[in-house]
C-alpha positions in Angstrom: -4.1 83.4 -17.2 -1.8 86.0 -18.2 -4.3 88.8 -17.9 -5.2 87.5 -14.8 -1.6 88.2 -13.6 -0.6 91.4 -15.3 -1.6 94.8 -14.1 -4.2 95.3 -16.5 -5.7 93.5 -20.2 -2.9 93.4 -21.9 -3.5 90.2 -23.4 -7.1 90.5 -24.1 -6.3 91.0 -28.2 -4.8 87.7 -27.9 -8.3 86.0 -27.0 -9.8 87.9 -30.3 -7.1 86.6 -32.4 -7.5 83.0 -31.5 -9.5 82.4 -35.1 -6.2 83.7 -37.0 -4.2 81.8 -34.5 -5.4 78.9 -36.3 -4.9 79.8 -39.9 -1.2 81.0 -39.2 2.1 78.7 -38.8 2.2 77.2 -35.7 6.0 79.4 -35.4 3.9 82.6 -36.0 1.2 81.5 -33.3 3.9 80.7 -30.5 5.5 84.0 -31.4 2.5 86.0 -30.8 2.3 83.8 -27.3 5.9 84.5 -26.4 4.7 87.7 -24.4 2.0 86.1 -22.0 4.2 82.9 -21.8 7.3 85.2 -20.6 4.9 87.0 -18.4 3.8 83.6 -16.5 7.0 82.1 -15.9 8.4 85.1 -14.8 5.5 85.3 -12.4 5.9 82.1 -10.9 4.4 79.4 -13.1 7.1 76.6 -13.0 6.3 74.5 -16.1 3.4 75.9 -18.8 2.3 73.4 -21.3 1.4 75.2 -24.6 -1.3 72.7 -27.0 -1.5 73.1 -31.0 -3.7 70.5 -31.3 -2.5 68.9 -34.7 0.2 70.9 -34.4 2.2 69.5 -31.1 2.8 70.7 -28.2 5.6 73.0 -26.2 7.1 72.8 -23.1 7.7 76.0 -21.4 10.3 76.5 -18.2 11.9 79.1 -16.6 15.5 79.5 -17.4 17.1 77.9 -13.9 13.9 76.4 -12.8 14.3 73.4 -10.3 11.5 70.7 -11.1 11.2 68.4 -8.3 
């Protein structure tokens, strides 16, 4: 989605790094995130779920956003 929304493929690295995704943290994998989740809230995307399987699950908003 992030790629989709940016300018170009900035993001496309991620999508090869899924397979290490899994073996790190699931800290160090939300970190490496961080830049396309930024990108999509900032872009308009109200509430972004984030899945680690096993591993839980994070809520992403928009500082300010109004939920209705």
């Amino acid at each position: 989605m992030a790629n989709v929304l940016s300018s170009g493929e900035e993001f496309r690295a991620m999508l090869l790094n899924i397979t290490k995704m899994k073996e790190q943290s699931v800290d160090s994998s939300f970190n490496m995130l961080k830049p396309a989740i930024r990108l999509l809230l900032e872009k308009g995307i109200k509430l972004l779920v984030v899945t680690f399987g096993p591993g839980g699950v994070f809520i992403c908003l928009r500082e300010g956003a109004n939920l209705v």
